[in-house]
C-alpha positions as CSV (number, residue, x, y, z in Angstrom):
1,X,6.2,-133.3,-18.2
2,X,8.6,-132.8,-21.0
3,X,5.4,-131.0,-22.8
4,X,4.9,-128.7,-20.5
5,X,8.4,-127.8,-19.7
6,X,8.6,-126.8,-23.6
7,X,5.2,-124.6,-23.5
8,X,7.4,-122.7,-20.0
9,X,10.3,-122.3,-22.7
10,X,8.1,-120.6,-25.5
11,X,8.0,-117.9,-23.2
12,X,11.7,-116.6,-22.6
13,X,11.6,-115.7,-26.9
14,X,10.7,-112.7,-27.3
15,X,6.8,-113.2,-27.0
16,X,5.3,-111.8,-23.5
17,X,2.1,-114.0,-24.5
18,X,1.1,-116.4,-26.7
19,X,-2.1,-118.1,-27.7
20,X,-2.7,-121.8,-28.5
21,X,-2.8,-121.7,-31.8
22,X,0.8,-120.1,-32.0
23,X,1.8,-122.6,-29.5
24,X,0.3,-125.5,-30.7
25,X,1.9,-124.6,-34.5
26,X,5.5,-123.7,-32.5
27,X,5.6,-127.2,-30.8
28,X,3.4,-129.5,-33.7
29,X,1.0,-129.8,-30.9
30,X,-2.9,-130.5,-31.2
31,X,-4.9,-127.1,-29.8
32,X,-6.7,-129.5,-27.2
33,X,-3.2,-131.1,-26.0
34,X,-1.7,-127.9,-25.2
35,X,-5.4,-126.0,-24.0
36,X,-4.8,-129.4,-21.5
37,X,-0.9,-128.3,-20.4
38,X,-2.2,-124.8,-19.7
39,X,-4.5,-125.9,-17.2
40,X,-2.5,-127.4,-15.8
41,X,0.2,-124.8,-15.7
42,X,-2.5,-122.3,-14.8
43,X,-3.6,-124.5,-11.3
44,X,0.4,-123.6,-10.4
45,X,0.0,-120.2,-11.4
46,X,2.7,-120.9,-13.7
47,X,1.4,-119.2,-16.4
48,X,-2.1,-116.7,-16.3
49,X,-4.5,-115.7,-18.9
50,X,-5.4,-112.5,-20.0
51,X,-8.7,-112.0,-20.6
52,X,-7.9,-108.9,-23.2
53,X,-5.7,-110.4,-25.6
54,X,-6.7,-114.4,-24.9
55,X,-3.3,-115.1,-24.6
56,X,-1.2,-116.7,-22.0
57,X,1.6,-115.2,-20.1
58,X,4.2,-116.2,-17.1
59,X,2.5,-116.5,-14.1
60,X,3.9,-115.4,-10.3
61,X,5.1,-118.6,-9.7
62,X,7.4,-118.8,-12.2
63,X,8.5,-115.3,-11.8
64,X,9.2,-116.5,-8.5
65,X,11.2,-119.4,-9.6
66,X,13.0,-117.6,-12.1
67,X,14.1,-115.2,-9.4
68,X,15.1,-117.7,-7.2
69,X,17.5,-118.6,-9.7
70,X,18.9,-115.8,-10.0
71,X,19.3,-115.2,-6.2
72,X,21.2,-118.0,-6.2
73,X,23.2,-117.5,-9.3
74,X,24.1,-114.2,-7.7
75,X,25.0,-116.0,-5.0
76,X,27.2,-118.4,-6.5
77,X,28.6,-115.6,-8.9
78,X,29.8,-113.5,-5.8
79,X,31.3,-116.0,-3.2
80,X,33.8,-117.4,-5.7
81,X,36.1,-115.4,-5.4
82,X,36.0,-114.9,-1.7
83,X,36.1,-119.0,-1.7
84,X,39.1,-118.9,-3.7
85,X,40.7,-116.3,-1.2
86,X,39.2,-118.5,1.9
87,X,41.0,-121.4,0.5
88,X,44.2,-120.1,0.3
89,X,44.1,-118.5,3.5
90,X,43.1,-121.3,5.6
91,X,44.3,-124.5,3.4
92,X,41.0,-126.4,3.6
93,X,37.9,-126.7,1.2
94,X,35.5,-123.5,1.0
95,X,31.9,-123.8,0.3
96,X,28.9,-121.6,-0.1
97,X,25.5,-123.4,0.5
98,X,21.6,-121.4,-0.1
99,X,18.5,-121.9,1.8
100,X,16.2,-124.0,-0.3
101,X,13.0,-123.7,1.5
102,X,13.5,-125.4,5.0
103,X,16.6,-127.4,3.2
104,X,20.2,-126.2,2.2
105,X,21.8,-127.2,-0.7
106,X,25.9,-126.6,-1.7
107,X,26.2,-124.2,-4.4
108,X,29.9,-124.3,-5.4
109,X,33.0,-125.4,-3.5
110,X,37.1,-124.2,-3.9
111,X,38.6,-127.6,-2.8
112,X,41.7,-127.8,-0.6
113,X,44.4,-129.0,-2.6
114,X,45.6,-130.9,0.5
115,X,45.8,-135.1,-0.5
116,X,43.1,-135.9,2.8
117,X,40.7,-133.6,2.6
118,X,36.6,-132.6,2.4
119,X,34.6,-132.4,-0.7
120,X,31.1,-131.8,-0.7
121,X,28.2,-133.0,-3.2
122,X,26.5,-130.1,-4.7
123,X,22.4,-129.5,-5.3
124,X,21.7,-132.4,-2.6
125,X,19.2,-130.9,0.0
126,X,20.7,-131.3,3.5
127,X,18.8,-130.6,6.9
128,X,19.1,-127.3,8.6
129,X,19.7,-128.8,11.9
130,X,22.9,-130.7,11.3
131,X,26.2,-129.1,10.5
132,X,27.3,-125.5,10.7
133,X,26.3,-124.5,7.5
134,X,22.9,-125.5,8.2
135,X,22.9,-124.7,11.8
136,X,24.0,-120.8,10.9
137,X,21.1,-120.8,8.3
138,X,18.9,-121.3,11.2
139,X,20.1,-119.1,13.6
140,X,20.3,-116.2,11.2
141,X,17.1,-117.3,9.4
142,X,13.7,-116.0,9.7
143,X,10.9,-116.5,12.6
144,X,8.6,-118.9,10.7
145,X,11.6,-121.1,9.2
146,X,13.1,-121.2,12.6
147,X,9.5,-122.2,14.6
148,X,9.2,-124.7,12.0
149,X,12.1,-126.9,12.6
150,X,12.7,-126.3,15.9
151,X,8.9,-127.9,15.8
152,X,9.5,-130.8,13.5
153,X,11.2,-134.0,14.3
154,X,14.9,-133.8,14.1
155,X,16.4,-136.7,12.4
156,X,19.9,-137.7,13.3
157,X,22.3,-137.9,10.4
158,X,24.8,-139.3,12.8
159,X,25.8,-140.2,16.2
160,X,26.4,-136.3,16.7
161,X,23.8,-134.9,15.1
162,X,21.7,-132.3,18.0
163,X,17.9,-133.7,17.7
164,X,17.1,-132.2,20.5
165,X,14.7,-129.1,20.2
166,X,15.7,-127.3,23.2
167,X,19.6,-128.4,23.0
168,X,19.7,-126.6,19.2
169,X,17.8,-124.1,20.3
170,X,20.4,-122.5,23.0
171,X,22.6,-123.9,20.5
172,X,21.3,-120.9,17.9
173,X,21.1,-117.9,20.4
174,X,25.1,-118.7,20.9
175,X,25.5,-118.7,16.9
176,X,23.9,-115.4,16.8
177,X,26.3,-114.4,19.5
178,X,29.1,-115.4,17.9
179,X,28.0,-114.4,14.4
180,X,29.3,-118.4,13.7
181,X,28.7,-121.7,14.3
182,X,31.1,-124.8,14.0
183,X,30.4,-128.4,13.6
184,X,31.9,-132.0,14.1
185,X,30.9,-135.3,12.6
186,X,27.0,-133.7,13.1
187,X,26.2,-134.3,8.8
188,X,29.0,-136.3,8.0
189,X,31.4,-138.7,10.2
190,X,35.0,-137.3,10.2
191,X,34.1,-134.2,8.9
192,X,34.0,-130.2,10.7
193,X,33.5,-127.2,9.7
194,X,33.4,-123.5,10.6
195,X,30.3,-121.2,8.8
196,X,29.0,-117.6,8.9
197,X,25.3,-116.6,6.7
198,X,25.3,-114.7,4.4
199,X,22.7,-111.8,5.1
200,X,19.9,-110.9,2.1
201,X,18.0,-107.2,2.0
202,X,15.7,-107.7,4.9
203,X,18.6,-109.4,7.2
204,X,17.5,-112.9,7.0
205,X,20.0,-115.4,5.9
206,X,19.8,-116.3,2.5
207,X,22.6,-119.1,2.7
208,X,26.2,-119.3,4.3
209,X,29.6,-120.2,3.7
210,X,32.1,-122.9,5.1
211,X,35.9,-123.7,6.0
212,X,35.7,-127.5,6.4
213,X,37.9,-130.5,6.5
214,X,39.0,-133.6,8.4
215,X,38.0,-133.5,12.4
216,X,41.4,-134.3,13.7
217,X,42.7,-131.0,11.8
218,X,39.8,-128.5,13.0
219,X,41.2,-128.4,16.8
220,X,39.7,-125.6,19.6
221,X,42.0,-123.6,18.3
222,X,41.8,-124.0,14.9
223,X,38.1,-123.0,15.0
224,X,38.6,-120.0,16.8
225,X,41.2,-118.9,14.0
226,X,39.3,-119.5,11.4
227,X,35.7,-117.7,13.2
228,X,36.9,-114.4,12.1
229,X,38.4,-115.2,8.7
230,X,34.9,-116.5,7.4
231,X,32.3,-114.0,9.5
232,X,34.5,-111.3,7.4
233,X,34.2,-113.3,4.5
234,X,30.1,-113.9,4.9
235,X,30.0,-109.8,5.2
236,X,31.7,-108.7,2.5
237,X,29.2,-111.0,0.3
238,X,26.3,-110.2,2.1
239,X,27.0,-106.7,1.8
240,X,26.8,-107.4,-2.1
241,X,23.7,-109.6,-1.9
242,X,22.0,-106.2,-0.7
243,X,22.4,-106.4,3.0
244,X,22.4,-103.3,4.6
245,X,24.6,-103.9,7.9
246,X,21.8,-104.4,10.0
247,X,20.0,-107.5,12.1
248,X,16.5,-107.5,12.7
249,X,15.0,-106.8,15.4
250,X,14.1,-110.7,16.4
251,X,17.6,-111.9,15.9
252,X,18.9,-109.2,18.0
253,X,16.6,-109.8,21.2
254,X,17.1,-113.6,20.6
255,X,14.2,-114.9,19.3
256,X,14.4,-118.7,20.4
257,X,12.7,-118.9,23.2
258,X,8.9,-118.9,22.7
């Protein structure tokens, strides 16, 4: 593993394509152990090889995992400052979480300087189905990711957690409604939270951010204060993440029942 990870690295220098000989010199590698790690990469489509030069060069898949990182880095990169701004405003932790394939994972957080308060764990996958951050994900996500969970089993990460498929699915046409979606105890015991997505080119949500905190502090009304403060906030960065204002057609006709 730790061989083939250094072969990927040879290529972000400033060689496009290399050949085994050059890598097997760069890395003190025998030509046959790293003709072997090329396969392998090659099966991935990590790297390809062309035929014209027999060399080897990145592959789509990690052009597609290099610009997933940087989706997400972007990501990160904008929402800080709105998470700062969120924090202040509303006193409690701010988040911003991206869509992982049919997981989320927290990106960054602006804790609440508050003595009880939420903190979240970041780069742990975490269920679509449970919590508003997850939940909005869905709602504002596309078709296929949306069919897929709704379709797979639901597993309860507490008492609260929705695990049924037709409960979450009315559930999601009132998010899109409301352009948010709140939560309490569903991920985590004690814990609620207010999120918005945040929009990509094509309309889809790419991820979301959060105003979260202890349950006894996010009453009714509380919620419906803070709905506006973060769908503005989830704008503004979508906007910035190449989001052109408008929903696509599924999410606008409510596309949940099928």
């Amino acid at each position: 593993m730790t061989r083939a990870a250094d072969v990927l690295l040879l290529f972000t220098g400033a060689s496009l394509s290399l050949g085994v000989s050059e890598i097997a010199r760069r890395l003190h590698l025998s030509k046959a152990v790293v003709y072997r790690i090329l396969r392998s990469l090659m099966s991935r489509d990590l790297v390809v090889f062309d035929q014209s030069r027999r060399h080897y060069r990145l592959g789509p898949a990690a052009a597609a995992l290099g610009a997933r990182a940087l989706r997400d880095l972007d990501l990160r990169t904008i929402a800080l400052p709105v998470l700062r701004q969120l924090q202040q405003t509303t006193g409690e932790t701010a988040t911003v979480t991206a869509l992982m394939g049919i997981a989320r994972v927290y990106l960054d957080q602006v804790p609440s300087l508050k003595e009880i308060k939420m903190v979240i764990e970041t780069g742990t996958p975490y269920p679509l189905h449970a919590g508003s951050s997850g939940k909005v994900i869905l709602a504002f996500g596309a078709p296929d990711l949306r069919r897929h969970i709704l379709s797979s089993p639901l597993p309860a990460l507490t008492p609260q957690t929705k695990v049924n498929p037709e409960v979450l699915e009315a559930e999601l046409a009132q998010i899109v409604e409301m352009g948010t979606a709140f939560s309490r105890g569903e991920r985590q015991p004690g814990a609620a939270s207010v999120a918005a997505p945040v929009l990509g080119y094509d309309g889809y949500a790419l991820g979301s951010i959060s105003v979260c905190g202890p349950i006894d502090r996010f009453t009714d009304e509380v919620i419906a204060s803070l709905r506006p403060l973060v769908r503005e906030a989830a704008r503004g960065i979508s906007l910035q993440m190449g989001w052109d204002g408008i929903l696509p057609q599924d999410i606008r006709a409510n596309p949940f029942r099928h």
